[in-house]
N, C-alpha and C positions, 0 to 999 in steps of 0.2 A: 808755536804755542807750547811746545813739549819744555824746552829751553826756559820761558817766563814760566812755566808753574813749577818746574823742576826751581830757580833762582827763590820764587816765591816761596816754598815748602822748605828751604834750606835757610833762609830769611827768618820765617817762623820759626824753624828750631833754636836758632841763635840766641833768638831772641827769648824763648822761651827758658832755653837755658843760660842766661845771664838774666833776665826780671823777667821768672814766672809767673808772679802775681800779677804784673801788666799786662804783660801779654794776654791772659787766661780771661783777665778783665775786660780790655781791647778786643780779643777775639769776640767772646760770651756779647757785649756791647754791639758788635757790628753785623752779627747775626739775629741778636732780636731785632735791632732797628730794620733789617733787611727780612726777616720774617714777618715784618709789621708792612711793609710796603708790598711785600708779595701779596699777602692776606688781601686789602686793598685793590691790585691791581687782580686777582683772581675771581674778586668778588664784586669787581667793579663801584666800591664802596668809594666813595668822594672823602677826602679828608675835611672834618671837621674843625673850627677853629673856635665855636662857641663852647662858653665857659661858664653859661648864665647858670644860675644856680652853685656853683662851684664853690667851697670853702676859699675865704681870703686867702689863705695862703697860694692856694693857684692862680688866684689873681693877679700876685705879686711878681709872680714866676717872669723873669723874661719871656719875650715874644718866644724867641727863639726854642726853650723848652716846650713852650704850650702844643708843640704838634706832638702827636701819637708816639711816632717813632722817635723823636729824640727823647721821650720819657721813658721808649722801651730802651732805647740807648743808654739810658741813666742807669736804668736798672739791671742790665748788665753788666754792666762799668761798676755799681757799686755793690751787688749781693750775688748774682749769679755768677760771673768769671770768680772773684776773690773764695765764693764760697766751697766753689766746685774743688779750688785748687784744695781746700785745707783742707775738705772733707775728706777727698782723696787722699791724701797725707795721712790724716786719723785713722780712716779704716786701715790703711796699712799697716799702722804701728797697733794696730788692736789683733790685727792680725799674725802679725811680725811672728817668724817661726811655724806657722803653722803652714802643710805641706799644700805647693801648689795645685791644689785637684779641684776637680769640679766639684767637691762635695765643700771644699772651702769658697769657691765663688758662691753657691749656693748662699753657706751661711752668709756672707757679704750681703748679696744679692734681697736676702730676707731682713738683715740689718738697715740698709740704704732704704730700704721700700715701705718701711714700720716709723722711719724715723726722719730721714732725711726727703725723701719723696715727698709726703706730709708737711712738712718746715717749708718748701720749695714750691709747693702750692699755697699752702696761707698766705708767703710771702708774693706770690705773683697776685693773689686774688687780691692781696690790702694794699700792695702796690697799685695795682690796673686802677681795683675801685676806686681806693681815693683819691691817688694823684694823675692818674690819664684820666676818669672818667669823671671825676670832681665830687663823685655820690659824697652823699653829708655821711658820720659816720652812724648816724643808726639806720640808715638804708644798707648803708655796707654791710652791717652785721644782720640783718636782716636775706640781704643775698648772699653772706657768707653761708648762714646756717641752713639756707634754703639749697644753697649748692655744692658746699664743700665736699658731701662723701660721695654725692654723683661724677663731682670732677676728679676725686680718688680714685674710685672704680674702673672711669673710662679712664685713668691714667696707668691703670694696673694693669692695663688688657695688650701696651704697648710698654711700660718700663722696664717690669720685668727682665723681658726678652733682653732689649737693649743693653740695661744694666747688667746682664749674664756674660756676653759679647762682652762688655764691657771689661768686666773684673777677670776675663776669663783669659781673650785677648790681646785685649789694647795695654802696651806700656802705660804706668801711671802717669808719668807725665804728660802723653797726650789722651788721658781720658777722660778730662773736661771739654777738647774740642771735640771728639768722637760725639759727646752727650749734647754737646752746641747743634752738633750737625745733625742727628737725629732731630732734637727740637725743632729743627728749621721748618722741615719737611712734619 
């Protein structure tokens, strides 16, 4: 077992370091769709395949797309892995020079969480809403404004920390996956 994860973890770097954007992408990807199946089998939730009421466009959608998890897979694959990588990249060059302490993961720590945290929740709530959950869009905005600084808040009681570990930590280049695998759980 030690052997396949040790081949696995070295596989990952490789690849990470020859197309990090795919990777970051592919990873971010196969852990929401595996955080979506977990959620499911923990909760004993039956997957859904009804779409009544749903904007045409999900109608349109291949079979294939129409379940939970290959939408969370979507969206991994096209804003969460790609975003994580760049954001990553930005903050460091904003930070570029400035000395490794805890007093500069801090500011990081207050930058990602005012700014990016924010962006990363609108994006998952307009995501879920309209295309996993097919809501027309003025229900969405409706459960947007009804929920958004609630799902901030509980989101602030756990990023923080993570995000601190994070910048404090973890090499940049694996702390898109670090923040993958937090989310998981």
């Amino acid at each position: 077992m030690a052997s396949i994860m040790a081949y696995a973890w070295s596989q990952y770097n490789y690849h990470a370091g020859h197309s990090p954007v795919r990777t970051k992408a592919l990873t971010a990807a196969s852990l929401s769709a595996l955080s979506t199946v977990l959620a499911r089998w923990l909760t004993s939730e039956t997957p859904s395949e009804n779409t009544a009421g749903a904007p045409e466009l999900l109608e349109k959608l291949p079979a294939w797309f129409q379940s939970r998890s290959a939408k969370m897979f979507a969206f991994g694959l096209l804003f969460a892995g790609p975003s994580a990588h760049y954001w990553n990249l930005w903050i460091e060059e904003v930070f570029k020079g400035a000395p490794a302490s805890a007093l500069t993961a801090v500011k990081k720590v207050f930058l990602d969480q005012v700014t990016y945290g924010p962006l990363c929740n609108f994006a998952a709530m307009a995501f879920i809403g309209l295309l996993v959950e097919g809501q027309p869009i003025r229900q969405w905005q409706r459960t947007l404004k009804q929920t958004f600084v609630t799902t901030q808040i509980k989101g602030w009681k756990v990023w923080p920390l993570a995000t601190l570990i994070n910048y404090k930590l973890i090499p940049v280049d694996l702390r898109p996956l670090f923040m993958n695998l937090v989310a998981l759980f």
